[in-house]
N, C-alpha and C positions, 0 to 999 in steps of 0.2 A: 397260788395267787399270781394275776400275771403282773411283770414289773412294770413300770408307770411308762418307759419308752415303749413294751409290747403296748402297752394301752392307744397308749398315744397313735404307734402308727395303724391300727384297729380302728381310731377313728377317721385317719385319711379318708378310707372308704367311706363314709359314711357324713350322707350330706347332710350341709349345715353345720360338722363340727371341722370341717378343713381347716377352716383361717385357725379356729384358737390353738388345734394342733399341728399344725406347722408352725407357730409362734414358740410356740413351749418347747418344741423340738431344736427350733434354732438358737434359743434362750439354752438349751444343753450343750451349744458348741460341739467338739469333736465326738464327742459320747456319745452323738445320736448319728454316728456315722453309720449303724445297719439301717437306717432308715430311708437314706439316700436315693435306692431303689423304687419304694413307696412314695416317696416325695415326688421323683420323675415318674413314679406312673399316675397320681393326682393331677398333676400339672397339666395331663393330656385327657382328663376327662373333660367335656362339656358340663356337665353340672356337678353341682358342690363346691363353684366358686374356689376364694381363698386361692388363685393363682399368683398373686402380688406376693400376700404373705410366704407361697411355696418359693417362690425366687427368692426371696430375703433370707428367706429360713434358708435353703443347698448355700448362699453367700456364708451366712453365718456358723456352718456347719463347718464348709471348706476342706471337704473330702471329695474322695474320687472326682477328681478332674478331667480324668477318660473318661470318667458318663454323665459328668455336672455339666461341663463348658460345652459340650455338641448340642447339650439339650438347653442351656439358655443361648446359642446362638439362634436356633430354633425361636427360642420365645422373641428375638428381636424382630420377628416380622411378623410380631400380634400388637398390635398398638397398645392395645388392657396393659398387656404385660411388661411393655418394652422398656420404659424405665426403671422399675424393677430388676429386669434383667439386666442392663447394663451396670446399675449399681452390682449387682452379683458378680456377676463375672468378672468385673474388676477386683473384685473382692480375693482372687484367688491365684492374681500376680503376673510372675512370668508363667505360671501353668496356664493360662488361659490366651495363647498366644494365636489358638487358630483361631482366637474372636476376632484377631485383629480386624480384617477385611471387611466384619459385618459393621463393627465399629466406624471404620473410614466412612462409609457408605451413611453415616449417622451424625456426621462433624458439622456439619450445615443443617442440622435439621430444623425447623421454626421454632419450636419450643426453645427458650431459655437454658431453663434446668435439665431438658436432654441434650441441647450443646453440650453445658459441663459435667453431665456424666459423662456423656462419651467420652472429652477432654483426660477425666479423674480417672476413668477404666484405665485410656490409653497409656495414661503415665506408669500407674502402677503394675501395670500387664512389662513396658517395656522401661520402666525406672527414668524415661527420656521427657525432662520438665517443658521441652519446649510447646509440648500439649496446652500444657498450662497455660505457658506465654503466650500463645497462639490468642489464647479467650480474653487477654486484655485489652486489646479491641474490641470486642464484640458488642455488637450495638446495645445489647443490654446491661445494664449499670449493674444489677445481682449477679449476671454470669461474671462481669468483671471484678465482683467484690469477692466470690466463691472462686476465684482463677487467683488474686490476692494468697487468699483462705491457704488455698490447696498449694502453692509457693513455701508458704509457712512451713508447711507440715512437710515437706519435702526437702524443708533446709536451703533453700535456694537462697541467701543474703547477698546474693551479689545483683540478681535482679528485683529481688524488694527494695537493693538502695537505689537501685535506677529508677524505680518505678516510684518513690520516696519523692526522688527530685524533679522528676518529669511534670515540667508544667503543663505539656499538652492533655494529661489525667484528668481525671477531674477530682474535687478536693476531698471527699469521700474513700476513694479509690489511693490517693495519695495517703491520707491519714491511715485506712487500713493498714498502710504497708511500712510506714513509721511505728505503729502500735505493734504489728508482727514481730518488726524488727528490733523493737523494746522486750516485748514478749520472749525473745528468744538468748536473750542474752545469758 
């Protein structure tokens, strides 16, 4: 009887069931690390879809970083994909440092939410907040409340209290970073 991970990467192959098997795969975390292979070779079919789900799932997996990070820099120059992929990559820390460059190239991009992943990659790839701080400007009020967000979770109290008191914020934005900074006591 084959075990429910053979199952699973058996259906990579096989369209129409991609998305819910890379989902179940990533949902195994480290344990579906033989599958990595399977995962990056899905990713480059044309049909059978479930490309989105395949980046989340190698993020979630967060094995082989010699053959995860070259292939979602790869996915950064597919649009379908590319959010996706920069949540992943980021996912996988300082190991993912040769994304940097693709990343830069992604810091201005027009979408909101792919600002701050790029932002949230870049921190976690190089531990440097000022990614973050960077998006507190940024013309959109979510990327500046998810740049708040991701301050939090990185421990940064020195610039939530600035960002606290900063009247030129807006009061949304300010309250975030009052609540973080209550949050984290």
């Amino acid at each position: 009887m084959p075990s429910k991970l053979e199952l699973l990467r058996t259906a990579l192959a096989q369209r129409g069931r991609v998305a819910t098997a890379a989902r179940k795969l990533g949902a195994m975390g480290a344990a579906a690390e033989s599958a990595v292979p399977d995962l990056i070779a899905a990713l480059w079919r044309r049909k059978g879809g479930g490309h989105r789900e395949i980046c989340t799932a190698l993020g979630d997996i967060g094995a082989r970083p010699d053959m995860v990070v070259p292939a979602l820099v790869k996915v950064l120059h597919h649009e379908s994909m590319e959010l996706a992929g920069i949540t992943a990559v980021g996912r996988f820390g300082p190991d993912a440092r040769a994304a940097l460059p693709a990343l830069a190239q992604r810091a201005g991009h027009a979408d909101p939410t792919t600002r701050y992943a790029v932002a949230e990659a870049r921190w976690r790839i190089t531990g440097d907040t000022s990614f973050l701080t960077g998006r507190l400007h940024d013309a959109s009020e979510s990327v500046r409340l998810d740049a708040v967000s991701g301050l939090a979770e990185a421990g940064d109290r020195t610039t939530l209290r600035r960002v606290a008191a900063d009247e030129t914020m807006s009061p949304d934005v300010r309250r975030e970073a009052r609540e973080a900074l209550a949050d984290s006591k």
